[in-house]
SEPA-753526 format. One record per residue (C-alpha): residue in three letters; y, z, x negated. Coordinates in steps of 0.5 Angstrom, whole numbers, padded with zeros to 4 digits, always signed. Example, Ala and Ser with C-alpha at 12.3 -4.5 7.8 and 13.67 -1.06 7.14 Angstrom:
% SEPA-753526
Ala-0009+0016-0025Ser-0002+0014-0027
END
This chain:
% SEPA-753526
Unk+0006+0000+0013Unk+0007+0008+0015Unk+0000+0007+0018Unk-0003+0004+0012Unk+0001+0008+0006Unk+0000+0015+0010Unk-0008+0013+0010Unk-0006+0012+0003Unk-0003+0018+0001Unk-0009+0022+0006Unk-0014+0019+0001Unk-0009+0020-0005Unk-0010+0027-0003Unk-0017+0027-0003Unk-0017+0023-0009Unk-0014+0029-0013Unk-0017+0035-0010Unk-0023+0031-0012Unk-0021+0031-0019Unk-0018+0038-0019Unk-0025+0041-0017Unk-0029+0036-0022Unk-0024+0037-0028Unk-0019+0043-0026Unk-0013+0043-0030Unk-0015+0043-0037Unk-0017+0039-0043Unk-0021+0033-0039Unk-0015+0032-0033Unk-0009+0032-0038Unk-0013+0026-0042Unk-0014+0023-0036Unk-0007+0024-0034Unk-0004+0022-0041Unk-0009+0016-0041Unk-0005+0012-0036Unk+0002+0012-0041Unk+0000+0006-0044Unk-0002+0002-0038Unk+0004+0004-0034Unk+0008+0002-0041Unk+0006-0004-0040Unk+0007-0004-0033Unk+0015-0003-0034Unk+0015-0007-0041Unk+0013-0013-0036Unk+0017-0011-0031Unk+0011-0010-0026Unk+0015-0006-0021Unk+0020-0011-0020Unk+0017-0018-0021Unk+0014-0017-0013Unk+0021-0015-0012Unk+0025-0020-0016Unk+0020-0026-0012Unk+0021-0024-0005Unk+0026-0026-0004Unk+0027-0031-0007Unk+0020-0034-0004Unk+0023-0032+0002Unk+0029-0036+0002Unk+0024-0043+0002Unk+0020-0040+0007Unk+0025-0038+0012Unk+0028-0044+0010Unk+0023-0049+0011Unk+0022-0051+0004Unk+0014-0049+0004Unk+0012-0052-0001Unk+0017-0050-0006Unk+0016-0043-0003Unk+0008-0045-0006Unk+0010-0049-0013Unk+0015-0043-0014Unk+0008-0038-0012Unk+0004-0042-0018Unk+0009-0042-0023Unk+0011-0035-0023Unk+0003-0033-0022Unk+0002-0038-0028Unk+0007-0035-0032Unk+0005-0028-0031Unk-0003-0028-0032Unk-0002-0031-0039Unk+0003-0026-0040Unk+0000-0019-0038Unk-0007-0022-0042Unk-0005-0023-0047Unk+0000-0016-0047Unk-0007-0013-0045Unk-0010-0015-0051Unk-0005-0012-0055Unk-0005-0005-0051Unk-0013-0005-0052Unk-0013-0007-0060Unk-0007-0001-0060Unk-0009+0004-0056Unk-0009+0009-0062Unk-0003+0009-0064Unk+0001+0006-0057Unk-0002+0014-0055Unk+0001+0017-0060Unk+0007+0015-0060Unk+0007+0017-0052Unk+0004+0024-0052Unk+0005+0027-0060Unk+0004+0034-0058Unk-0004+0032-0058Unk-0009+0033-0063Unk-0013+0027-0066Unk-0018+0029-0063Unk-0015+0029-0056Unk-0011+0022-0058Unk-0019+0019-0059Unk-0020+0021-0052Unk-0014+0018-0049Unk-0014+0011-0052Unk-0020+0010-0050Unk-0020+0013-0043Unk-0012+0008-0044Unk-0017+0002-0046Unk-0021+0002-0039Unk-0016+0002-0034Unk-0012-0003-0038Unk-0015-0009-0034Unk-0013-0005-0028Unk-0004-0007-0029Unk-0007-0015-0029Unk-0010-0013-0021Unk-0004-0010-0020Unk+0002-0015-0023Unk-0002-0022-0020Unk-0004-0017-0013Unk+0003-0016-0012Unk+0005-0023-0013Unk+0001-0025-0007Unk+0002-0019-0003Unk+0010-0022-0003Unk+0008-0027-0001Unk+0004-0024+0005Unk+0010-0019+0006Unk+0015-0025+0007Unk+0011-0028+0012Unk+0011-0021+0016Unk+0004-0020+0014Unk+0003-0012+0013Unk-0004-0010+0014Unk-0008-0013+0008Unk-0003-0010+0003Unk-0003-0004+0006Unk-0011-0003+0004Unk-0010-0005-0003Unk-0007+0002-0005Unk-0014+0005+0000Unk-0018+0002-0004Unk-0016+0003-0011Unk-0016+0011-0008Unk-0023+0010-0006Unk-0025+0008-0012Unk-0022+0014-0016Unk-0027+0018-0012Unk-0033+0014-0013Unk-0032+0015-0019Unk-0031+0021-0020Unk-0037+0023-0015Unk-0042+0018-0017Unk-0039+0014-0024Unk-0038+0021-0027Unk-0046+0023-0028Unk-0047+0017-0031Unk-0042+0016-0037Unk-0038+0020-0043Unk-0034+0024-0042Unk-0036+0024-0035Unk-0028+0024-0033Unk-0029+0017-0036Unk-0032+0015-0029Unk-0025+0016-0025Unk-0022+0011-0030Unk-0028+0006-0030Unk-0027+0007-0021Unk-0019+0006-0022Unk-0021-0001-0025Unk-0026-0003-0020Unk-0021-0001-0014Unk-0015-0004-0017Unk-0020-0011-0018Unk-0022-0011-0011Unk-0015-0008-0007Unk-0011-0012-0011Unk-0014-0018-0013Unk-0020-0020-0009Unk-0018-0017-0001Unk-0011-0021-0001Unk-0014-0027-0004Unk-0020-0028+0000Unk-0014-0027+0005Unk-0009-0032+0003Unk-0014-0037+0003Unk-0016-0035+0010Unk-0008-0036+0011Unk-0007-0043+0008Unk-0005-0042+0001Unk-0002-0048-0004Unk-0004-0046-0011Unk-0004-0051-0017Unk-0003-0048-0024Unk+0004-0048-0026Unk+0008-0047-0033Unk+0014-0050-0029Unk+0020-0045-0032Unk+0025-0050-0031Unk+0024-0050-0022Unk+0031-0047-0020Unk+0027-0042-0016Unk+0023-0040-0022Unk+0027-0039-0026Unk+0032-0035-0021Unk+0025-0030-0021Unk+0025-0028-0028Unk+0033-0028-0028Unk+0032-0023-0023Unk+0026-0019-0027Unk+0030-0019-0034Unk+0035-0014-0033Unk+0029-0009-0031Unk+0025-0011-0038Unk+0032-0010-0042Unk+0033-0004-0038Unk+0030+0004-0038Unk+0031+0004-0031Unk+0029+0012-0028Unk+0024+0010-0024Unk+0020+0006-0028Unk+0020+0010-0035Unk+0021+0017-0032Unk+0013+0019-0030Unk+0012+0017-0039Unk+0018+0021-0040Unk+0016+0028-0037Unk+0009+0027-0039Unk+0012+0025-0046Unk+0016+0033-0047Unk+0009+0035-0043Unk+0004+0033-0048Unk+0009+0039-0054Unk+0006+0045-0048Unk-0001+0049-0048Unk-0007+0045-0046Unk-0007+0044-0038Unk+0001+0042-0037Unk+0001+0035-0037Unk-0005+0036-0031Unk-0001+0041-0028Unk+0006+0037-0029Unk+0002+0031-0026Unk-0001+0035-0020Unk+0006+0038-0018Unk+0009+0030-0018Unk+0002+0027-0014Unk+0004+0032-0008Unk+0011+0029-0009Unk+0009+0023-0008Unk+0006+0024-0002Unk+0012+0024+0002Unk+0015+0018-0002Unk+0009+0014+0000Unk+0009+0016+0007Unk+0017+0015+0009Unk+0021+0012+0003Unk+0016+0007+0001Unk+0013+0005+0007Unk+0020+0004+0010Unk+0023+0000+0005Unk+0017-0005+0005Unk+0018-0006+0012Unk+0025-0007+0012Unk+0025-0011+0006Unk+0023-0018+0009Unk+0028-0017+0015Unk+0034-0015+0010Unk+0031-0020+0005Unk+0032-0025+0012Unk+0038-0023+0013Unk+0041-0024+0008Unk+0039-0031+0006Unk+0041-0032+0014Unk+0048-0030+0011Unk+0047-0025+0018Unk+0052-0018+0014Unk+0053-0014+0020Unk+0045-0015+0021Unk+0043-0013+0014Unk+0048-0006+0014Unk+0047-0005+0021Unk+0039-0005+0019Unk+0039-0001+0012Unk+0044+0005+0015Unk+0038+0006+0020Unk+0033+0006+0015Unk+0036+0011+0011Unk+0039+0016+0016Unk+0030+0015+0019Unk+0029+0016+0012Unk+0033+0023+0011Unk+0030+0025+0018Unk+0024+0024+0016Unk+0024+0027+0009Unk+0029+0033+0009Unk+0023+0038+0012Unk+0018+0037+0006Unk+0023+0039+0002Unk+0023+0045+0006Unk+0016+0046+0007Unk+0015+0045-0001Unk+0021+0051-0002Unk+0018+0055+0003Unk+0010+0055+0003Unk+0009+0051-0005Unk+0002+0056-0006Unk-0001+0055+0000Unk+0001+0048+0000Unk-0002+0047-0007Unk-0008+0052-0005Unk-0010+0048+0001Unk-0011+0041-0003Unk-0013+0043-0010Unk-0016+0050-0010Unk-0023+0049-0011Unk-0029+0049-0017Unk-0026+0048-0023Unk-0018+0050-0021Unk-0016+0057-0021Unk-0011+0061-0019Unk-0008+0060-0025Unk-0008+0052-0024Unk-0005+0054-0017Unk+0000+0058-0019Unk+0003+0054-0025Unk+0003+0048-0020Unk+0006+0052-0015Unk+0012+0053-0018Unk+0013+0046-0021Unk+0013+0043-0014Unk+0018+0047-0011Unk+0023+0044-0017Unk+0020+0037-0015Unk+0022+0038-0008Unk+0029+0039-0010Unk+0029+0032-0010Unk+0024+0029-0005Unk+0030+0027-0002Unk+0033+0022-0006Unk+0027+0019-0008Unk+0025+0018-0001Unk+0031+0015-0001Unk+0030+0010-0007Unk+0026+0005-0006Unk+0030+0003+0000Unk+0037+0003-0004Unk+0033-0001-0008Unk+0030-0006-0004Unk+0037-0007-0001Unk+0039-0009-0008Unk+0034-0014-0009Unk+0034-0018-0003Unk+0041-0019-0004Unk+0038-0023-0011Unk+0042-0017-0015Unk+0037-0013-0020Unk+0042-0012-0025Unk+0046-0007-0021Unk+0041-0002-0020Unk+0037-0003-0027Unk+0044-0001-0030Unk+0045+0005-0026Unk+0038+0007-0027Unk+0039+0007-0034Unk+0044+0010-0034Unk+0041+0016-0029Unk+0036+0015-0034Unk+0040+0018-0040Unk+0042+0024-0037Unk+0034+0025-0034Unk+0033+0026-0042Unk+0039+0030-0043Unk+0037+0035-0038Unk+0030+0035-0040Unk+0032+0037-0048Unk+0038+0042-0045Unk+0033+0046-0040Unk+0027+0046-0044Unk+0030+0051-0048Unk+0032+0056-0044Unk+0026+0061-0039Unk+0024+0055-0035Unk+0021+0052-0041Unk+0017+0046-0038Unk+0020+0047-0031Unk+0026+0044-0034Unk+0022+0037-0033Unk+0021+0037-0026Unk+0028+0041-0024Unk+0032+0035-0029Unk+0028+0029-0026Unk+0030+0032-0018Unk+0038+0033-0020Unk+0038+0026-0023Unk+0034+0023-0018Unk+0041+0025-0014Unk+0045+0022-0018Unk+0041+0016-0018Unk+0042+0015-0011Unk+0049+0018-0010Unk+0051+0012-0015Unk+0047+0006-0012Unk+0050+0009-0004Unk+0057+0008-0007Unk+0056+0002-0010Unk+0052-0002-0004Unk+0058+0001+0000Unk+0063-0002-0004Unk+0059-0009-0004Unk+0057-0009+0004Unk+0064-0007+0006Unk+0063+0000+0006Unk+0057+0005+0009Unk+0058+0010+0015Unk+0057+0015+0010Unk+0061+0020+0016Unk+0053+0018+0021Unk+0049+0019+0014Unk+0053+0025+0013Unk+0051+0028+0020Unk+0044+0026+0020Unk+0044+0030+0013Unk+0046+0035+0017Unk+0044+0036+0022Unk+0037+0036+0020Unk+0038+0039+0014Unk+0039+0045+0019Unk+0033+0044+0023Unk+0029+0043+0017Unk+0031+0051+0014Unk+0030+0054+0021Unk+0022+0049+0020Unk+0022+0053+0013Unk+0025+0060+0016Unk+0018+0060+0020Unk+0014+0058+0015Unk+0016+0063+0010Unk+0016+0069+0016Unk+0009+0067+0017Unk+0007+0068+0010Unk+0009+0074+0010Unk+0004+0076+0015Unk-0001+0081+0014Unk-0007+0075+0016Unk-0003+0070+0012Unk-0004+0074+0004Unk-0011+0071+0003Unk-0008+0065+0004Unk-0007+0063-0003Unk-0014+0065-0005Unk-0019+0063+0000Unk-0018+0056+0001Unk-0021+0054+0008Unk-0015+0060+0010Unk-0010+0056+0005Unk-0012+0050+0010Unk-0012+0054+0017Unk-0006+0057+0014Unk-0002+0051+0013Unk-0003+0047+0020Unk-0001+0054+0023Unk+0005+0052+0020Unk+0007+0045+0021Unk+0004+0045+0027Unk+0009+0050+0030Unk+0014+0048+0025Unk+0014+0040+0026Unk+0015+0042+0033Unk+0020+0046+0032Unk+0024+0041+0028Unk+0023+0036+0033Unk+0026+0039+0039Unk+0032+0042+0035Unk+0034+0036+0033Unk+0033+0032+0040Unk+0037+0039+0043Unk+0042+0036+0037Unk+0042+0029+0040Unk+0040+0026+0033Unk+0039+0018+0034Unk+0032+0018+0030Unk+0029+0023+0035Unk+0029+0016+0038Unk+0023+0013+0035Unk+0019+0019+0036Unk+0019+0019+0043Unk+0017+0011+0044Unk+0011+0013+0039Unk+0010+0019+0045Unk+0010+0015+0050Unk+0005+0008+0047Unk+0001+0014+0045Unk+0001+0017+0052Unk+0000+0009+0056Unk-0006+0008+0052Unk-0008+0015+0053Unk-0007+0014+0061Unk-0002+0020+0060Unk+0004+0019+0065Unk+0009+0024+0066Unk+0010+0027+0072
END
């Protein structure tokens, strides 16, 4: 999985400095940005995110406990359910896209809502890919299959590229291909490739409407809370985008920018992590295995935390050259750098607590519990709002959007670590702390390096050129990520562990022996 979604967000990277050089961060890139408002409100609306979590375990009780063809019956009925759903909810998004738009992003022109309802129109078939794809990459996942699912996100990306490379010259306005491309990946990552693989695997699907199956109806029990809640995570990109539409032509672009490089970290370590873990924790649990639940999500949180600290570090210490390396190029100017620069750095105050999340999450939801985060996320979400309207008031402006949802994400996750520990008899938060700690300590000593080598005469054109801005950043992490990694060895940290196993399979396949 950490292959995989490292590949992914490898070529999301590559997608976005594809679009930064097509589009830059003006007019164009801030449709495209505000046209996926509508399609992720009804994502959230249908409980998008949560549906495939709500299902595995559940799927994984009647799996794991030899009740295989429920497990399938279970599958059918809530595929069933939900296709007729998400189409029908489609077609209503497609016939209010004008009106859905305004009401997301009502600091643009008319002008400007016409573009993004019908950019918003394109990639709404999209969301059905990415609901009923999910269904069936749960079940994958419960039978410890990682591999095909962790295409469906490369495909979707490489189909992001096409069509800003190859669609874009045939259609108008040509950022219109990046939507008709993110479609077509969605169709074929999705939804076709796990298909073509469950079949391939055995699968038994029978159309169902069977909402009264024990199993069925505990799915949707699970998913409700999520669509009677405004939970953080699934409303807080609409959010921010929202307050961003009421700023100069170019903030939501830049907005979106800074938050894709967040991401990337998420995706790599929070995300993939907490996809592996869940199938084991949902295990656990239907095995009635506590110790073995615990002993699994401490160890999941404190590699989390390790692996996630030095980003935040590097973000601090090096966000230009980080945001000149990746996106500046063509269309994107210094401007573009600079302003995407400065929001990333206040992103990054938080990429460690929402690398934490999904696996926090995850720990809830394979104890059948979507109740507990949801609420906890609603009220997370309440105060994301509140500082968002507080700060934006004062000099930093649209800053004020990223900074609010760093500082909420860890109250989010402050709040679901004490609950979870009050449900699991307690956490080691005294190992969690140390872990924090300690490589809290080598990531500033990883960012004192990156911050000094900017300050190098060589170093000052790094944020101009950009083959010197990508030189310049592998002479950072390079150095610096071995120097993290042997503080924290020399600091006898546990996940130190981990890395040198992957070293030394990585020296056996190379012939590589030590003397």
């Amino acid at each position: 999985m950490v292959a995989s979604l490292f590949l992914s967000r490898i070529l999301g990277l590559v997608r976005d400095m594809v679009m930064s050089g097509q589009f830059g961060a003006g007019a164009a890139a801030d449709a495209y940005r505000l046209s996926f408002q509508v399609p992720d409100l009804l994502f959230f609306l249908v409980a998008g995110g949560a549906l495939s979590s709500a299902f595995i375990p559940v799927f994984s009780e009647y799996w794991h406990t030899d009740r295989r063809s429920e497990a399938w019956h279970v599958f059918s009925a809530v595929v069933t359910v939900m296709s007729t759903a998400v189409l029908a909810a489609c077609a209503l998004a497609w016939i209010w896209a004008g009106p859905l738009a305004q009401a997301l992003a009502p600091g643009k022109s008319p002008a400007e809502i016409e573009v993004i309802a019908y950019l918003s129109r394109i990639v709404l078939p999209a969301q059905f890919a990415f609901l009923i794809g999910g269904l069936m990459f749960g079940t994958l996942y419960a039978r410890q299959v990682f591999a095909v699912p962790g295409l469906g996100p490369n495909v979707y990306n490489l189909g992001i590229i096409f069509g800003a490379l190859v669609i874009s010259q045939f259609v108008f306005p040509p950022i219109s291909g990046m939507s008709w491309g993110a479609t077509l990946g969605a169709i074929v990552g999705n939804l076709l490739i796990p298909l073509w693989a469950l079949q391939r695997m055995g699968w038994e699907f029978r159309p169902s409407f069977d909402v009264r199956h024990p199993g069925v109806a505990k799915v949707f029990r699970l998913m409700l809370p999520v669509v009677l809640g405004l939970s953080l995570p699934g409303v807080y990109g609409l959010i921010m985008q929202y307050f961003g539409s009421f700023y100069q032509t170019g903030v939501n672009a830049a907005l979106s920018y800074a938050n894709l490089l967040m991401q990337a970290p998420l995706g790599v370590f929070g995300q993939s992590l907490a996809l592996a873990a869940f199938p084991a924790l949902a295990q656990f649990f239907a095995q009635s295995k506590e110790a073995m639940f615990k002993d699994q999500l401490e160890r999941t949180l404190r590699t989390t935390l390790y692996l996630s600290l030095p980003v935040t570090a590097l973000f601090l210490a090096a966000a230009p050259t980080v945001v000149a390396a990746i996106y500046r190029h063509g269309a994107f100017t210094q401007a573009d750098t600079d302003r995407v620069a400065w929001l990333l750095q206040l992103f990054a105050i938080g990429v460690w607590a929402w690398c934490l999340h999904p696996v926090l999450m995850r720990a809830f939801f394979a104890r059948h519990d979507s109740v507990t985060p949801i609420v906890i996320g609603t009220v997370t979400t309440g105060v994301f709002f509140a500082l968002c309207q507080i700060l934006r008031s004062t000099d930093l402006s649209y800053g004020a959007m990223p900074l609010a949802g760093s500082l909420s994400a860890i109250v989010l996750v402050g709040l679901l670590m004490v609950v979870l520990a009050r449900r699991l008899g307690g956490l080691d938060f005294a190992a969690l702390g140390t872990t924090f700690a300690k490589a809290s300590l080598a990531s500033a000593a990883f960012g004192a390096v990156s911050y000094g080598l900017l300050q190098l005469p060589l170093a000052q054109n790094g944020g101009v050129n950009k083959l010197a801005s990508v030189g310049l950043l592998l002479a950072m992490c390079l150095p610096g990520a071995w120097l993290y990694y042997g503080l924290t060895r020399w600091m006898r940290m546990p996940e130190t562990d981990a890395l040198d196993r992957a070293f030394g399979r990585i020296n056996r396949k190379l012939g590589i022996t030590r003397a």
